[in-house]
Legacy VTK file of the C-alpha trace (Angstrom):
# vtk DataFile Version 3.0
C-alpha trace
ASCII
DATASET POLYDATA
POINTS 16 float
127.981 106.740 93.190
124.190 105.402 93.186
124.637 102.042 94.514
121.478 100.039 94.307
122.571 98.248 97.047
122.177 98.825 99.604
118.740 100.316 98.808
118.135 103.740 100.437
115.991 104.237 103.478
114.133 106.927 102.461
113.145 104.831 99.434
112.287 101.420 101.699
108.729 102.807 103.423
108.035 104.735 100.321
107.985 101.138 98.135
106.053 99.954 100.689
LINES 1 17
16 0 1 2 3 4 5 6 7 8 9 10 11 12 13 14 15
């Protein structure tokens, strides 16, 4: 069920 693709988008600005 948790893919890591694609990544989530919640978890895209927060890497940043």
């Amino acid at each position: 069920m948790m893919d890591p693709y694609p990544p989530p988008v919640f978890v895209i600005p927060r890497m940043k």
